[in-house]
C-alpha positions in Angstrom: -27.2 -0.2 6.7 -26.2 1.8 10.0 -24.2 -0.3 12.9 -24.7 0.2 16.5 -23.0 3.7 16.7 -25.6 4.9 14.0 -22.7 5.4 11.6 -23.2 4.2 7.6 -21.9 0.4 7.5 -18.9 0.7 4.9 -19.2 -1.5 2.3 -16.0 -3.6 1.3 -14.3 -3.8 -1.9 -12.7 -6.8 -1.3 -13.8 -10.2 -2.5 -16.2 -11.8 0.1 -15.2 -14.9 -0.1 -11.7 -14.7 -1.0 -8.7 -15.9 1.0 -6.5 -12.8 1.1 -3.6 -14.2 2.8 -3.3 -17.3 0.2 -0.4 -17.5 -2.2 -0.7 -15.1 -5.0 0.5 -11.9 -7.0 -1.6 -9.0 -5.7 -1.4 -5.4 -7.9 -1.9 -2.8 -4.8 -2.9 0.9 -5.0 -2.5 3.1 -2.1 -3.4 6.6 -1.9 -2.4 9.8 -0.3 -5.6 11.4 1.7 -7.0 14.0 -1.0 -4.9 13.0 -3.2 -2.2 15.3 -2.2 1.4 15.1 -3.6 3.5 14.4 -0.9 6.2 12.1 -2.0 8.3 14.2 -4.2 7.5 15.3 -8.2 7.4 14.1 -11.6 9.7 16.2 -13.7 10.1 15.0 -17.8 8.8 12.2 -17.1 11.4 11.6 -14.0 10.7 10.8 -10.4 12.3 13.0 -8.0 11.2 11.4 -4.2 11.5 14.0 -1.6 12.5 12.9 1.8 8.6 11.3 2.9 8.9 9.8 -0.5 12.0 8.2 0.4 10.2 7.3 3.9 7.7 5.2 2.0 10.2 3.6 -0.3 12.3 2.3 2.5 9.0 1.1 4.6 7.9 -0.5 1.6 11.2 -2.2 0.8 10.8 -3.7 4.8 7.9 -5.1 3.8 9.4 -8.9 4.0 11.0 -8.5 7.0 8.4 -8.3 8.9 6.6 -10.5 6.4 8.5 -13.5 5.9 5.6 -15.0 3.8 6.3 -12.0 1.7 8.2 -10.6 -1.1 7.7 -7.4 -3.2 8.0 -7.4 -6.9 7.9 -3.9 -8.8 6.6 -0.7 -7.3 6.4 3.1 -7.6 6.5 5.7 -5.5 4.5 8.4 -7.1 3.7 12.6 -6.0 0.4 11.0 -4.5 0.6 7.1 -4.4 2.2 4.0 -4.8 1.7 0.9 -6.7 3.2 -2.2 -5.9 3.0 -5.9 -6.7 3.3 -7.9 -3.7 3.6 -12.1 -3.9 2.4 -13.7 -0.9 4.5 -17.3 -0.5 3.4 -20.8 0.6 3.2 -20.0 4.5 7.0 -19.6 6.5 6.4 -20.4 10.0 7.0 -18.3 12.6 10.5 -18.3 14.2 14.3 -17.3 14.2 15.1 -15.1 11.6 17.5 -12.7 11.0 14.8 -9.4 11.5 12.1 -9.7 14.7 8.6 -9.3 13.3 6.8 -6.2 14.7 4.3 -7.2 17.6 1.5 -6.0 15.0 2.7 -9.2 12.7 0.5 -11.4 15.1 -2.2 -8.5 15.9 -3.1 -6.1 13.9 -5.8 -3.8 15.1 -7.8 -2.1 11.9 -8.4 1.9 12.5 -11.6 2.2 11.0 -13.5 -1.1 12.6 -14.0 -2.7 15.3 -12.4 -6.2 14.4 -8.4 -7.0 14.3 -7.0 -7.7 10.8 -6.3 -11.4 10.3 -2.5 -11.7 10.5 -0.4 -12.5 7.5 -3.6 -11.2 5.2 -3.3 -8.5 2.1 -4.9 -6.5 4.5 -2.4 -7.2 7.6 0.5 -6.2 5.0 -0.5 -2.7 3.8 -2.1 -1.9 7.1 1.4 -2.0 8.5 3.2 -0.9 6.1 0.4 2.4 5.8 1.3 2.9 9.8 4.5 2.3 9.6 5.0 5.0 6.8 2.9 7.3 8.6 4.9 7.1 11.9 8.0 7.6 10.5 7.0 10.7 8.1 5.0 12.2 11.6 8.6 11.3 13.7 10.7 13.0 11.2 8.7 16.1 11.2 7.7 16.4 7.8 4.2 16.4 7.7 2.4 17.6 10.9 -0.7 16.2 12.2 -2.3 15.5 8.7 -3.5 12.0 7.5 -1.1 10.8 5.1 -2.9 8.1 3.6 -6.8 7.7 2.1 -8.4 4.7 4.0 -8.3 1.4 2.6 -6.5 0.5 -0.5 -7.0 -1.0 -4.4 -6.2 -4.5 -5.2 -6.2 -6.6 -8.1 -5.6 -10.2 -7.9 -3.2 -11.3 -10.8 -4.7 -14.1 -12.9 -1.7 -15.0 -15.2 1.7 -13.8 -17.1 -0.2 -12.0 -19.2 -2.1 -10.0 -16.7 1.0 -9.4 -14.7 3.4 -8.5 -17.9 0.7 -5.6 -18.6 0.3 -4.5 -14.6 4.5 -4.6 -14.6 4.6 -2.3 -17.3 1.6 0.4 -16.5 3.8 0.6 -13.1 7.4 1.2 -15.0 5.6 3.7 -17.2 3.7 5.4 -14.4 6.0 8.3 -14.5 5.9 8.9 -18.4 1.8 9.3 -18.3 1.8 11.4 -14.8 0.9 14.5 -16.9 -2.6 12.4 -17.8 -2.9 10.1 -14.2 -6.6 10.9 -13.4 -4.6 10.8 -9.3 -2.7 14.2 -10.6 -4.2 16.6 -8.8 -2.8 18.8 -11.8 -4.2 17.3 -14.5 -6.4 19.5 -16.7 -8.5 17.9 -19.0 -8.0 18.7 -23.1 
């Protein structure tokens, strides 16, 4: 299917009729353009962040503020991506709080179409947190005029304890099994 600029019509991963910005536990996957490592190295099993690493830890540790429908559960910052579960809360309304939202909070515009992200969405959250990442690594000088992150992002709704008990754990183990992560651009097949 093309669209009016004669360029292939993406198709979406996403659920079509799911509600993205209802409560929820939501596993999320985001990749480094060509998988490169750029947050830091796995070394025995260890994470050592490197200062863009540290970059996207703190970003995604903001996430809430500027989300107050928001909080983060487990994540990892890995050589190449990060995984994270994120829980989005009964809706907080807008107001007072102690951080101001970022203008993007109430419109987001999407860099690869033509619509505007539906605010307080899965999709509003790593958005910003993807730009937000990106700005700061640019400003600081540590990766020049390079695309940071692949476009869109992996999900996986969390069904129950179960689902969420296995999900927590493949994330606090991510480090162990780097030497085998299909995302290693090191990996060599046996």
């Amino acid at each position: 299917m093309l669209n009016q600029k004669n360029h292939p019509q993406r198709q979406s991963i996403r659920l079509q009729e799911f509600d993205y910005a209802q409560s929820g536990a939501y596993f999320v996957t985001v990749v480094c353009h060509k998988r490169m490592n750029l947050f830091g190295e796995i070394s025995d099993g260890e994470l050592n962040l490197n200062r863009a690493g540290e970059i996207v830890e703190k970003t995604w540790l903001e996430i809430p503020k500027h989300f107050p429908n928001v909080n983060i559960d487990i994540f990892i910052i890995m050589p190449n991506h990060i995984h994270g579960i994120i829980h989005i809360i009964e809706d907080v309304p807008l107001g007072a709080t102690h951080e101001s939202p970022l203008p993007e909070l109430h419109h987001i515009e999407s860099p690869h179409k033509s619509t505007t992200l539906k605010p307080r969405t899965l999709g509003a959250i790593v958005g910003l947190f993807k730009s937000t990442a990106s700005k700061r690594i640019h400003r600081a000088g540590l990766i020049d005029n390079q695309k940071i992150w692949q476009r869109n992002y992996f999900e996986h709704i969390i069904r129950d304890e179960d689902d969420y008990q296995q999900i927590a754990d493949y994330i606090e183990t991510n480090p162990l099994n780097w030497q085998y992560d299909r995302d290693n651009l090191d990996h060599i097949e046996p």
